[in-house]
C-alpha positions as CSV (number, residue, x, y, z in Angstrom):
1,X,-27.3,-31.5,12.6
2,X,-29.7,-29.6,10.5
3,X,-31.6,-28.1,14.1
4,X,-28.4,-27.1,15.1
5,X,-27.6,-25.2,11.9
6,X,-31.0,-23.5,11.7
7,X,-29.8,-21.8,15.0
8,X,-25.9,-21.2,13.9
9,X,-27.0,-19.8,11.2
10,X,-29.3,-16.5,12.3
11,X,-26.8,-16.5,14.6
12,X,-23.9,-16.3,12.7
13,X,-25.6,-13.6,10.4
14,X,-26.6,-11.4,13.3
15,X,-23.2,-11.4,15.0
16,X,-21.5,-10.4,11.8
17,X,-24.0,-8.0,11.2
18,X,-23.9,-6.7,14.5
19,X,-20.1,-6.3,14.4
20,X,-20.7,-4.9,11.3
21,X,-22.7,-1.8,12.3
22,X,-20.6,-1.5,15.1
23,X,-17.3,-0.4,13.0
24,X,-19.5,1.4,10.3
25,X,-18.5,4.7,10.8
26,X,-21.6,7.1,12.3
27,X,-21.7,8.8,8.7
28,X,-22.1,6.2,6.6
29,X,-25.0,4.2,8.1
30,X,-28.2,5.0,6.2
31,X,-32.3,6.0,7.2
32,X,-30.9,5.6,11.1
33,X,-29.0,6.4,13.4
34,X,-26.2,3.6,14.4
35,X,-27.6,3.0,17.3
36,X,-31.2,2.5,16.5
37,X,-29.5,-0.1,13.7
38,X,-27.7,-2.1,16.8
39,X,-31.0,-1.9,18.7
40,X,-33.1,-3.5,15.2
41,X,-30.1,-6.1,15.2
42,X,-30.2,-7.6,18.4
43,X,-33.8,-7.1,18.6
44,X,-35.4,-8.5,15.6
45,X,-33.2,-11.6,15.3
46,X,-33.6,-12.9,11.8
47,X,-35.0,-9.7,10.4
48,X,-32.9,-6.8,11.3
49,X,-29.4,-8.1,10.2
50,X,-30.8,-8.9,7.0
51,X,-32.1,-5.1,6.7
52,X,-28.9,-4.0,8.0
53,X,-26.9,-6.0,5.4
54,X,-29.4,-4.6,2.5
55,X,-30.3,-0.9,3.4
56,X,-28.0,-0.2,6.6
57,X,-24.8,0.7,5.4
58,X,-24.2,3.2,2.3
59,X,-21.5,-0.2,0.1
60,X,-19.6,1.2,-2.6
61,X,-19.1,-1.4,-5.2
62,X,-15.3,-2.1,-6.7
63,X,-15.9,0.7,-9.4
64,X,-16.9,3.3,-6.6
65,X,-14.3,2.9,-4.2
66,X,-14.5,4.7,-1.2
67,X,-11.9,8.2,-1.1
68,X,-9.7,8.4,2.0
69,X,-6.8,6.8,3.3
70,X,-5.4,3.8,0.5
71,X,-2.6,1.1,1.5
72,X,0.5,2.5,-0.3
73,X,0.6,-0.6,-1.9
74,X,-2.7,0.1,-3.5
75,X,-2.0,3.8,-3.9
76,X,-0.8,4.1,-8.1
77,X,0.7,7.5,-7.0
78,X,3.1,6.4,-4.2
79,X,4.2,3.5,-6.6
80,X,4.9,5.7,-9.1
81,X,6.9,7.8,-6.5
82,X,9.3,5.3,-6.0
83,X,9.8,4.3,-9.6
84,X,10.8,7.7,-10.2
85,X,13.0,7.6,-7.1
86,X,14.4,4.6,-7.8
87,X,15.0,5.9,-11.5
88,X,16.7,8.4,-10.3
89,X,19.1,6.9,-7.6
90,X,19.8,4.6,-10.6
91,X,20.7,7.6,-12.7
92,X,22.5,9.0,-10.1
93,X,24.6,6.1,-9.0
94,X,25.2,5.4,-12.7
95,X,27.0,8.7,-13.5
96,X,29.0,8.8,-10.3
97,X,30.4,4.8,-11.3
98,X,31.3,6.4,-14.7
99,X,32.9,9.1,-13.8
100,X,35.0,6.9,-11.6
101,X,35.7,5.1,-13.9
102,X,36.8,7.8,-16.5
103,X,39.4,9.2,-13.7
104,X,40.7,5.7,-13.1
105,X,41.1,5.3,-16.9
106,X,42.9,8.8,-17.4
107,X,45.0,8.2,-14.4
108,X,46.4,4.4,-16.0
109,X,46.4,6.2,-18.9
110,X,48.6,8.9,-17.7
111,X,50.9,6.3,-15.9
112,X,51.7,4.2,-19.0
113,X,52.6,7.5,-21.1
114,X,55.3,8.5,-18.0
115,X,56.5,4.6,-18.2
116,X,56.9,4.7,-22.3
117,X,58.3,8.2,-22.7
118,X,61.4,6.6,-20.7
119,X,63.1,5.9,-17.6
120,X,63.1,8.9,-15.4
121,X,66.8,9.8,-14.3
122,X,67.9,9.5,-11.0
123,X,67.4,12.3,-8.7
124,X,71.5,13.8,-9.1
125,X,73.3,14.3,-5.7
């Protein structure tokens, strides 16, 4: 078991680190060119994904996270956006109800003063 895991092991680091510097964009890997880091990879086996992993790749840390495109749900601003949409519809929807309902009241209203102020008389002929 433990000969099989001194080969998984360097094996597993220098496929992840290989994958690795293959979707690091060409901008952000450091001292080399990307393709000089894939050739130190695969090359030196134990070595070369370790260097990669240390100096390969410019890594932001949580504090300095990287600008450019954000999940919206991640994004503050776009969650904001729909609280104050939502806000709004709410508002919206909220004054059209009472309006409604003022009409419908006024109307009732206006129904029960014709029904107390008397019988209507018949149409004469």
């Amino acid at each position: 078991m433990l000969r099989a895991l001194i080969f998984l092991l360097p094996l597993a680091l220098t496929i992840y680190a290989f994958i690795d510097c293959l979707n690091t964009p060409e901008d952000e890997a450091k001292h080399l060119p990307k393709v000089a880091w894939v050739f130190i990879i695969l090359l030196f086996w134990i070595v070369g994904p370790i260097v990669w992993l240390a100096a390969g790749k410019v890594r932001q840390g949580p504090a300095g996270r990287r600008q450019g495109w954000v999940a919206p749900d991640d994004n503050p601003d776009f969650l904001k956006s729909l609280k104050d949409d939502s806000e709004k519809d709410i508002k919206e929807k909220d004054e059209t109800v009472l309006k409604d309902w003022e009409a419908d009241l006024r109307r009732r209203e206006d129904e029960l003063k014709r029904r107390e102020s008397g019988p209507e008389a018949p149409p004469a002929s």
